[in-house]
C-alpha positions in Angstrom: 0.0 0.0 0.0 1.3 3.2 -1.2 2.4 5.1 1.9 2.5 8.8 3.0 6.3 9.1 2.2 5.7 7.7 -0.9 2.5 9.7 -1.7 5.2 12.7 -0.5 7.5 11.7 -3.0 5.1 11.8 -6.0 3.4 15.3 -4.8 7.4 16.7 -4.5 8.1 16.1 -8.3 6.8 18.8 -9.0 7.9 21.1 -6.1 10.6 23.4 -7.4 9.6 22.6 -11.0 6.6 25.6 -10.4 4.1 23.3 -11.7 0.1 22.4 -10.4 -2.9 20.1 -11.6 -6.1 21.8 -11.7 -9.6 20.1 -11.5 -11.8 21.9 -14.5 -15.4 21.6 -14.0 -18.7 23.8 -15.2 -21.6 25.5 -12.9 -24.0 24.9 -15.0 -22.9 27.4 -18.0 -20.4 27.3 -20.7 -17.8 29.1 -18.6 -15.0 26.4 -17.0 -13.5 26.8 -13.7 -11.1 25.4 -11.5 -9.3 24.6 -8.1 -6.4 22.9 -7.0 -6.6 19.2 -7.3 -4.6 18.9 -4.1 -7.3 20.3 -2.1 -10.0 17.5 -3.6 -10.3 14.6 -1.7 -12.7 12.9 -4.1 -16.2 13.4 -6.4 -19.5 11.7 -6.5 -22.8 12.2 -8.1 -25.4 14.5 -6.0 -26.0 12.7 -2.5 -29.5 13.4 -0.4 -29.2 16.2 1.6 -30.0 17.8 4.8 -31.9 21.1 5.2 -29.9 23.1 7.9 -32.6 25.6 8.7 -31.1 29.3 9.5 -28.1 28.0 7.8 -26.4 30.4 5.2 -28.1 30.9 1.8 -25.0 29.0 -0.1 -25.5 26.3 2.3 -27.7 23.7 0.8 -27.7 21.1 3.4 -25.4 18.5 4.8 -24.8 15.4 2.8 -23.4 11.6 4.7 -20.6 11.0 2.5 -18.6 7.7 4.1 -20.3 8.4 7.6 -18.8 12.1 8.0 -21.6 14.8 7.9 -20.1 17.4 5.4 -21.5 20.7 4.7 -22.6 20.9 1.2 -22.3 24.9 -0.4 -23.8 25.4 -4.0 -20.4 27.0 -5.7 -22.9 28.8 -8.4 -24.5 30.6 -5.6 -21.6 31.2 -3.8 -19.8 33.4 -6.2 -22.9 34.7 -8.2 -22.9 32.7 -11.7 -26.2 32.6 -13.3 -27.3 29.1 -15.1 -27.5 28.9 -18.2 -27.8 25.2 -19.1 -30.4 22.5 -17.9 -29.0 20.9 -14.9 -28.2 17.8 -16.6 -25.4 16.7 -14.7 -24.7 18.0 -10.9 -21.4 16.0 -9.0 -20.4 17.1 -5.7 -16.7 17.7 -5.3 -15.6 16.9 -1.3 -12.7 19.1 -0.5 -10.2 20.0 2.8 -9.4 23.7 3.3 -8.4 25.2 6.4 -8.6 21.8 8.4 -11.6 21.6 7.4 -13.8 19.4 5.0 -16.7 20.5 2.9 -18.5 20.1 -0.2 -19.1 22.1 -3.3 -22.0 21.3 -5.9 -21.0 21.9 -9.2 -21.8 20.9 -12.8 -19.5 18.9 -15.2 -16.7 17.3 -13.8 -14.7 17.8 -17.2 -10.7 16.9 -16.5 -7.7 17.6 -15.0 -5.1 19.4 -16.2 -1.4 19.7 -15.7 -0.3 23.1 -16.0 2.6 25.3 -14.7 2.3 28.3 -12.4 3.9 30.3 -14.8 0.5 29.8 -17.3 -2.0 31.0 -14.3 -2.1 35.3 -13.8 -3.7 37.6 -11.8 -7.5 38.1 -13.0 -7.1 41.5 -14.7 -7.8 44.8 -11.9 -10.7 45.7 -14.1 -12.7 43.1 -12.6 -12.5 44.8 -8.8 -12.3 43.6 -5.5 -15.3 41.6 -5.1 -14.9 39.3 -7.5 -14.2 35.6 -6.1 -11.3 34.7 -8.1 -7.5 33.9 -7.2 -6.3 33.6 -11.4 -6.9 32.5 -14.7 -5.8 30.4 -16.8 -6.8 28.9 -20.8 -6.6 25.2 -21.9 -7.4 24.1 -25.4 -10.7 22.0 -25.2 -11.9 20.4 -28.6 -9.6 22.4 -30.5 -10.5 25.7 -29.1 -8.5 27.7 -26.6 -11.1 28.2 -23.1 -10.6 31.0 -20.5 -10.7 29.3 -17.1 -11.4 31.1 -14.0 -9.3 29.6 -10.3 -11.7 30.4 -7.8 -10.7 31.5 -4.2 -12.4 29.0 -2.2 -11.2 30.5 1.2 -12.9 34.2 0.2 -15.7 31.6 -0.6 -16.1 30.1 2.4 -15.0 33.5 4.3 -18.5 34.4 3.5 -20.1 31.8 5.2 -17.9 31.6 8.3 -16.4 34.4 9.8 -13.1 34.4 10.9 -12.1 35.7 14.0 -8.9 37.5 14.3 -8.8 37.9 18.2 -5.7 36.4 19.7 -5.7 34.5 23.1 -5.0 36.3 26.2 -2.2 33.9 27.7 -0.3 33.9 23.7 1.1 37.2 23.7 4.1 37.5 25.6 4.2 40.7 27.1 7.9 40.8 27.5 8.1 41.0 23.4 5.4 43.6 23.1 7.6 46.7 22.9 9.9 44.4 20.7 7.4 44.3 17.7 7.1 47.9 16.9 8.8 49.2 13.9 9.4 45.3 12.3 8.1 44.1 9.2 6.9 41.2 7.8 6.4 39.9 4.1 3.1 38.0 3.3 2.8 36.8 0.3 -0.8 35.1 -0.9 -2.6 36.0 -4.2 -6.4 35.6 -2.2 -7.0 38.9 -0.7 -9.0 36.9 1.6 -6.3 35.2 3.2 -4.1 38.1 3.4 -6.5 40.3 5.0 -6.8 37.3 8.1 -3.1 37.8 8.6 -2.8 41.2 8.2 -5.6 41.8 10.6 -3.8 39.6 13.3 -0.4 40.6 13.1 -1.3 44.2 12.9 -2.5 44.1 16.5 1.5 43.7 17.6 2.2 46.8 15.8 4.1 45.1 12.9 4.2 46.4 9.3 3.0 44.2 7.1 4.2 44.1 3.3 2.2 42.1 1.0 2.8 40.1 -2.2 0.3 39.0 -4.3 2.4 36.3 -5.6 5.8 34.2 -5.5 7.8 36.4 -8.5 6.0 39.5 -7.1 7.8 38.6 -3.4 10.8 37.4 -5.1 11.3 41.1 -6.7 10.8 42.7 -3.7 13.5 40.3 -2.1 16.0 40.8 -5.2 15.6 44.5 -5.4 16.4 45.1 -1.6 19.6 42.7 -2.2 20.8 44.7 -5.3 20.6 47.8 -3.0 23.1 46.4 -0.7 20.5 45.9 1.7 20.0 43.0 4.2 16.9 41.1 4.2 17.1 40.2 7.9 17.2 43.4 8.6 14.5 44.8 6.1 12.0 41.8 7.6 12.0 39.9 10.7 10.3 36.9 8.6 8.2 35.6 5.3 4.5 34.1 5.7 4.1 33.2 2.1 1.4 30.4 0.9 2.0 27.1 -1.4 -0.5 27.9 -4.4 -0.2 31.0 -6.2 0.0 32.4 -10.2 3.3 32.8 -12.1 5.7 31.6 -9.2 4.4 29.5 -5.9 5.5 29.1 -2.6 7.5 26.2 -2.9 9.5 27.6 -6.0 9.9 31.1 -4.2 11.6 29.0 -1.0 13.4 27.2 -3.3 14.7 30.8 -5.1 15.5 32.2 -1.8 17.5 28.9 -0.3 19.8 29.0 -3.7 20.6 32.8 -3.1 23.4 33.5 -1.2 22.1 36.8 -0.1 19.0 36.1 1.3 19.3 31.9 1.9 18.9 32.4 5.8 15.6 34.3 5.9 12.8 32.9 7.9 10.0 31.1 5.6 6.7 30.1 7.4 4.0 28.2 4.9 0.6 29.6 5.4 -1.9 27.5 3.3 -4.7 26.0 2.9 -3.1 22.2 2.8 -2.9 20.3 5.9 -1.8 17.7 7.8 1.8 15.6 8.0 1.2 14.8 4.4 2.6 18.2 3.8 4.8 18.8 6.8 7.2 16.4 5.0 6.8 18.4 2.1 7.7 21.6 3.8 10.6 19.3 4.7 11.7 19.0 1.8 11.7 22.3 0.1 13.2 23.9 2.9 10.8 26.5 4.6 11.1 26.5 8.4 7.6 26.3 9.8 4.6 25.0 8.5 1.4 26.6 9.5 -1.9 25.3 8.0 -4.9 28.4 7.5 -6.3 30.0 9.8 -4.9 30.1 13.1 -4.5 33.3 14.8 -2.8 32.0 17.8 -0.2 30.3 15.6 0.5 33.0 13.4 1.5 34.8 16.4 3.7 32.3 18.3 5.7 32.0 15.5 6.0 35.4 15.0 7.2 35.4 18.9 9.4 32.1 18.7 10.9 33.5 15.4 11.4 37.5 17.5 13.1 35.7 20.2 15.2 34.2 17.9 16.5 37.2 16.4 17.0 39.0 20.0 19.3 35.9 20.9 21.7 36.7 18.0 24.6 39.2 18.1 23.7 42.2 16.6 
């Protein structure tokens, strides 16, 4: 039986090579979406489900797939797609974000594809804020190129469940509180979503927070301080920077800092999505420090605190 070294092992192939499989499927309209196959743990046909009275309105009920009761969300709802085919075909695709597990109806399961980071971008800033995407892409599909749109499940399910930003009374070390202000730290995430939770939190320590919508946009910012003669311990006390992300991901980026003499000892925490030891020994492997799986306020900020201590033990 295939183990979870071994399952480790296929995954990191394509760590450092900047690369991704994405699971293209329909809402009921000709336009194709997408999300990460890593986050899908599998997909079956519509189950029965459970009315949850009171429940949000992209909540359509609670399904018993393999005796776990799983939240079931309507993705067309969710992000405001009107149908415009008959509802031939409806699959349910079972997913794990934030340590959690959940269920999104959708309609045509269609493939997956195996793409590189460098072929998903920004969605274009025309679009604004609200819209509920992390990228797009294009695949050729019958001989014709498609458009398809990555949606950002976490601003997704930020809707439906709040997240609280408050941090725990007995975490913060008060003997590091005067230590925070004036430090900065890099985040790096393409969902606003996701960077707005640790902006929030860390922000409450009085730290400046730089953000970086992606790996190469981080990476620049990195290179160009470096170029200026600059240290980057100095410039940031560490990195919060997530695994999935267009034109350059997390991994890669770790992997572009490690092989730069410059900046190879700066602090890397993964932030993301993924969970589990699964991807601990992946984190391993590509050489970020800490691994920290979405969203954990207290987390963020004890390693923020371990990593602060760190730095106050060193000679200046």
């Amino acid at each position: 039986m295939t183990t979870i070294l071994d399952a480790v092992d296929l995954r990191t192939q394509l760590v450092g090579e900047n690369r991704l499989e994405l699971l293209i499927f329909r809402l009921h309209s000709a336009q194709l979406f997408a999300i990460n196959v890593f986050k899908v743990r599998e997909i079956v046909k519509q189950p029965h489900l459970h009315s949850l009275p009171g429940s949000h309105a992209s909540v359509c009920g609670v399904a018993n797939i393999r005796g776990q009761s799983i939240p079931i969300i309507d993705l067309r709802k969710a992000i405001g797609v009107r149908a415009t085919e008959e509802h031939s075909e409806t699959n349910l695709i079972i997913t794990e974000y934030n340590r959690s597990v959940q269920g999104f109806l959708v309609g045509q399961v269609m493939n997956i594809a195996n793409m590189t980071w460098q072929d998903i971008q920004p969605p274009p800033s025309q679009v604004g804020k609200n819209n509920y995407l992390t990228a797009i892409t294009r695949i050729e599909k019958d001989g014709v190129e498609r458009l398809v749109s990555i949606v950002d499940v976490e601003k997704v399910l930020a809707q439906i469940v709040s997240y609280n930003t408050d941090i725990s009374d007995d975490i913060l070390d008060q003997h590091l509180v005067s230590q925070f202000h004036g430090r900065k730290i890099l985040i790096v995430d393409d969902s606003s979503t996701a960077r707005a939770q640790i902006r929030d939190t860390l922000a409450q320590l009085g730290l400046e927070i730089i953000e970086a919508i992606n790996g190469q946009k981080a990476l620049d910012i990195l290179k160009g301080w470096c170029d200026e003669g600059k240290d980057v311990n100095q410039e940031i006390l560490m990195m919060f920077t997530d695994a999935e992300m267009p034109e350059m991901d997390g991994y890669r980026l770790t992997h572009e800092i490690r092989n730069d003499p410059r900046m190879k000892d700066l602090f890397i925490a993964l932030n993301t999505s993924l969970s589990g030891s699964f991807n601990q020994a992946m984190v391993d492997k590509v050489g970020c420090n800490r691994f920290i799986s979405k969203f954990q306020p207290d987390l963020l900020v004890e390693v923020v605190q371990d990593r602060l201590r760190e730095t106050l033990k060193q000679p200046v």
